[in-house]
C-alpha positions as a LaTeX table, in Angstrom:
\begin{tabular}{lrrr}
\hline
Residue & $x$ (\AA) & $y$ (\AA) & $z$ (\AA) \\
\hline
Unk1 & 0.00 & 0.00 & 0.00 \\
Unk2 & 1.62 & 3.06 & $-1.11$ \\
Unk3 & 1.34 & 6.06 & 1.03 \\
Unk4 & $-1.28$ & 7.86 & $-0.19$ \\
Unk5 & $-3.94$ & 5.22 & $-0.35$ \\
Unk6 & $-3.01$ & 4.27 & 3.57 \\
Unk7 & $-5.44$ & 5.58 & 5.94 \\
Unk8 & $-4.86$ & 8.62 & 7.85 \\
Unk9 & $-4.71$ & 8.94 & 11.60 \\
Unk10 & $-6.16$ & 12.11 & 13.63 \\
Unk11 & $-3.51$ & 14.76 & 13.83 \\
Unk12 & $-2.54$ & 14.80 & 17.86 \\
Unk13 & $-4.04$ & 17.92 & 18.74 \\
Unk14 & $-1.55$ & 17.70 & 21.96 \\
Unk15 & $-4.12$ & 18.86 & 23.91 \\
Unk16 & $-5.58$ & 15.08 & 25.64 \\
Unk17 & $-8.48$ & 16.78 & 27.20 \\
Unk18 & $-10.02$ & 18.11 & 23.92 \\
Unk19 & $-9.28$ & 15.01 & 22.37 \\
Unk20 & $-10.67$ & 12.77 & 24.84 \\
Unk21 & $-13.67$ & 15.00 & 24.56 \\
Unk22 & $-14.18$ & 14.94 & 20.87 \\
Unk23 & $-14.35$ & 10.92 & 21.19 \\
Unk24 & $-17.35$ & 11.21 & 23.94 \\
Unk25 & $-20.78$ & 12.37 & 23.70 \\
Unk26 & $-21.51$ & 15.57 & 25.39 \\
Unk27 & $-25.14$ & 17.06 & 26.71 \\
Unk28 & $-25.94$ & 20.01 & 24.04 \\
Unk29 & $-27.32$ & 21.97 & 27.41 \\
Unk30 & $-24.83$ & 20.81 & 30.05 \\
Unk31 & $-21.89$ & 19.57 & 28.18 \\
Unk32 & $-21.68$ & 16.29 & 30.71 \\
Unk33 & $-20.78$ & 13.15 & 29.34 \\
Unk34 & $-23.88$ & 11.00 & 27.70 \\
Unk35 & $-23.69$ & 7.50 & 28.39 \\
Unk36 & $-26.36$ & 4.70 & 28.41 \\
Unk37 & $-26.81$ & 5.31 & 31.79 \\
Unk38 & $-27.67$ & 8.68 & 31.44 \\
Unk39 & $-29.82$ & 9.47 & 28.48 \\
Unk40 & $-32.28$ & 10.41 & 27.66 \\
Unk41 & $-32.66$ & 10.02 & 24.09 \\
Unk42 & $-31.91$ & 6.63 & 24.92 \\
Unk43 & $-34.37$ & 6.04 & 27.50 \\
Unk44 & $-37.17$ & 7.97 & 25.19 \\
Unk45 & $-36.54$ & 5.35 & 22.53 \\
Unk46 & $-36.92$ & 2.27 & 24.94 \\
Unk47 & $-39.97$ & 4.01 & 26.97 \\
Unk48 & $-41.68$ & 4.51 & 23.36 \\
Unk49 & $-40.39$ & 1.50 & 21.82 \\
Unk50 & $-38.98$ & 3.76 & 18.70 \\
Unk51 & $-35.42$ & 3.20 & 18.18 \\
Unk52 & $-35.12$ & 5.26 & 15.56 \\
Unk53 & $-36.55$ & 8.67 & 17.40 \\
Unk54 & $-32.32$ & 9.12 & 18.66 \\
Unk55 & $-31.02$ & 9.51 & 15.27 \\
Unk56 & $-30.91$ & 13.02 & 14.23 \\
Unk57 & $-31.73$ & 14.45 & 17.88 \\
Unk58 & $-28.54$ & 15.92 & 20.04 \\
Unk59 & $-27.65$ & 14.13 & 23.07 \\
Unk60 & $-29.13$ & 15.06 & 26.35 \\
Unk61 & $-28.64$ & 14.33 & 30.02 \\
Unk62 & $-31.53$ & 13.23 & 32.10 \\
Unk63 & $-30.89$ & 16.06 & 34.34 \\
Unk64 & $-31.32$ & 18.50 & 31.64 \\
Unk65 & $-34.56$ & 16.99 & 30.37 \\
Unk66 & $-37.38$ & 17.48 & 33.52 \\
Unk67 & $-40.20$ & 17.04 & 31.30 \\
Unk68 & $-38.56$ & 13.30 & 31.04 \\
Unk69 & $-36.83$ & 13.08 & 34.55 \\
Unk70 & $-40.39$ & 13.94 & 36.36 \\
Unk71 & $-41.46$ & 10.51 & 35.04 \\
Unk72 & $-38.65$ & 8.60 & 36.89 \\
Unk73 & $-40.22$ & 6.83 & 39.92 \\
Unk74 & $-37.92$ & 5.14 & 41.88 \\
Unk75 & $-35.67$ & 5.83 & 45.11 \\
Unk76 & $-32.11$ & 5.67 & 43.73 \\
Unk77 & $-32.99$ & 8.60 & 41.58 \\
Unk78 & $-34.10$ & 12.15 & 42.94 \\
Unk79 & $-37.57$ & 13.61 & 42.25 \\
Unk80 & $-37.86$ & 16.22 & 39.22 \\
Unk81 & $-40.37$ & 18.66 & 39.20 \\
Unk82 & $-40.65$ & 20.32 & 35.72 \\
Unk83 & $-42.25$ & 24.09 & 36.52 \\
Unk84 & $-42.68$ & 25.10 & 33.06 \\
Unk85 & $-46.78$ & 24.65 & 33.32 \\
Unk86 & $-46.33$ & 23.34 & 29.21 \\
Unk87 & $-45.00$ & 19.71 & 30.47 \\
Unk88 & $-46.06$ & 19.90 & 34.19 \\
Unk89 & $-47.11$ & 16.25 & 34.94 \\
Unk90 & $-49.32$ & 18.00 & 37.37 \\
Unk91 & $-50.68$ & 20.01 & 34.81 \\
Unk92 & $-54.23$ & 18.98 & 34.60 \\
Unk93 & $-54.21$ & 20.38 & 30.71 \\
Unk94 & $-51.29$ & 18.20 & 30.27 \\
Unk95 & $-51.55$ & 15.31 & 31.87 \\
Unk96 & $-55.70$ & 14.75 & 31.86 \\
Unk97 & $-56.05$ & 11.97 & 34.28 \\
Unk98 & $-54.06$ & 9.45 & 36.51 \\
Unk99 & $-53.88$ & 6.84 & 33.99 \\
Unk100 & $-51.79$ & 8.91 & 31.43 \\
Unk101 & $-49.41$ & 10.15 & 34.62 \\
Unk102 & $-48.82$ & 6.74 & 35.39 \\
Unk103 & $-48.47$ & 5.26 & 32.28 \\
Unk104 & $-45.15$ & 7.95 & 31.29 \\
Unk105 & $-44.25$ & 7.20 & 34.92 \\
Unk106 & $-44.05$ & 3.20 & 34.29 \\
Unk107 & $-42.52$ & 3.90 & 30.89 \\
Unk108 & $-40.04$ & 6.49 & 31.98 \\
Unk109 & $-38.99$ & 4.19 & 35.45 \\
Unk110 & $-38.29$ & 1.09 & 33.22 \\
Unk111 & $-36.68$ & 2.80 & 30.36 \\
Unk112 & $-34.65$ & 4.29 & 33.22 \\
Unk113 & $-33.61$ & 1.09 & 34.93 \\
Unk114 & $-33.11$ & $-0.90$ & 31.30 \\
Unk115 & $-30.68$ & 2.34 & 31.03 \\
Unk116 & $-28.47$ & 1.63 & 34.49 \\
Unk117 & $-27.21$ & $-1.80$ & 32.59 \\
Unk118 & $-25.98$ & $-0.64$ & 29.53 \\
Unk119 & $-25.76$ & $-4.03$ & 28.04 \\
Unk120 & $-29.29$ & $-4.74$ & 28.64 \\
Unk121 & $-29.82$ & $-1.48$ & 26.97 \\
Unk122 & $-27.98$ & $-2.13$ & 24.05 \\
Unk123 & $-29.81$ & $-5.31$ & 23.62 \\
Unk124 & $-33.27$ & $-4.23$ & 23.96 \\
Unk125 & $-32.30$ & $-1.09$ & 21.28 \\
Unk126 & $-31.14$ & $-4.20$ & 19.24 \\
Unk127 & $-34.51$ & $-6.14$ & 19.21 \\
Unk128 & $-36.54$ & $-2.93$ & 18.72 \\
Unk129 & $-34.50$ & $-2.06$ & 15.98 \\
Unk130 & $-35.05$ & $-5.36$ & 14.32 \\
Unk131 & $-38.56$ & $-5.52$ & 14.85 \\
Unk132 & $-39.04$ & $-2.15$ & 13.61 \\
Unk133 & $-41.58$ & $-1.00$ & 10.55 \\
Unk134 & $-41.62$ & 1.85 & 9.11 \\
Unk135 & $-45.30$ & 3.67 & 8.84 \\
Unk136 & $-45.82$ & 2.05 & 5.45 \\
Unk137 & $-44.79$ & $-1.40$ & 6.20 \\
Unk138 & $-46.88$ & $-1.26$ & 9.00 \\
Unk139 & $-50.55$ & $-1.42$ & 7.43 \\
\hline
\end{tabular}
């Protein structure tokens, strides 16, 4: 392979903590690191079962997405109030009735958990991606 056609490696910016941040996914309003464990672009495709909703949005934090994180129902994560009346699950505009409240709630909890083992995450994204049909395919 002459030297040309070889591939070419990053240029070293010699600065490791730029680097090191150009290989990880940031929040677009925090800049935090996005894992599995912490998305919630992740979690909103398990909680909706659409794997595809992720592709084209920017990766967010849970912590910087309270109209998700007021969902999240469980003790090892801290309650989230979301004030802006718009997405207020106590918004009676919003959220109509106690069936709809707990039905994000039970969606957003076990997206939530699925998210804390990242392999169990990546698998269920997996089968939802397989099993997935687009609008047309789907009548």
């Amino acid at each position: 392979m002459n030297q040309s056609s070889a591939p070419r490696k990053p240029e070293k910016t010699g600065n490791s903590q730029t680097e090191a941040k150009m290989n990880k996914e940031t929040c677009d309003k925090c800049d935090c690191e996005v894992t599995t464990e912490n998305c919630c672009i992740t979690m909103h495709c398990i909680a909706w079962d659409e794997p595809y909703a992720g592709l084209l949005a920017r990766r967010r934090c849970i912590n910087c997405s309270p109209s998700r994180a007021q969902h999240i129902v469980h003790p090892d994560f801290p309650p989230v109030v979301d004030a802006r009346q718009q997405f207020d699950k106590r918004n009676s505009e919003v959220f109509p009735n106690e069936e709809k409240i707990k039905e994000f709630e039970k969606r957003w909890t076990a997206a939530w958990l699925i998210c804390q083992q990242p392999e169990i995450a990546d698998a269920v994204m997996s089968k939802l991606s397989a099993s997935w049909k687009s609008p047309d395919e789907r009548n």
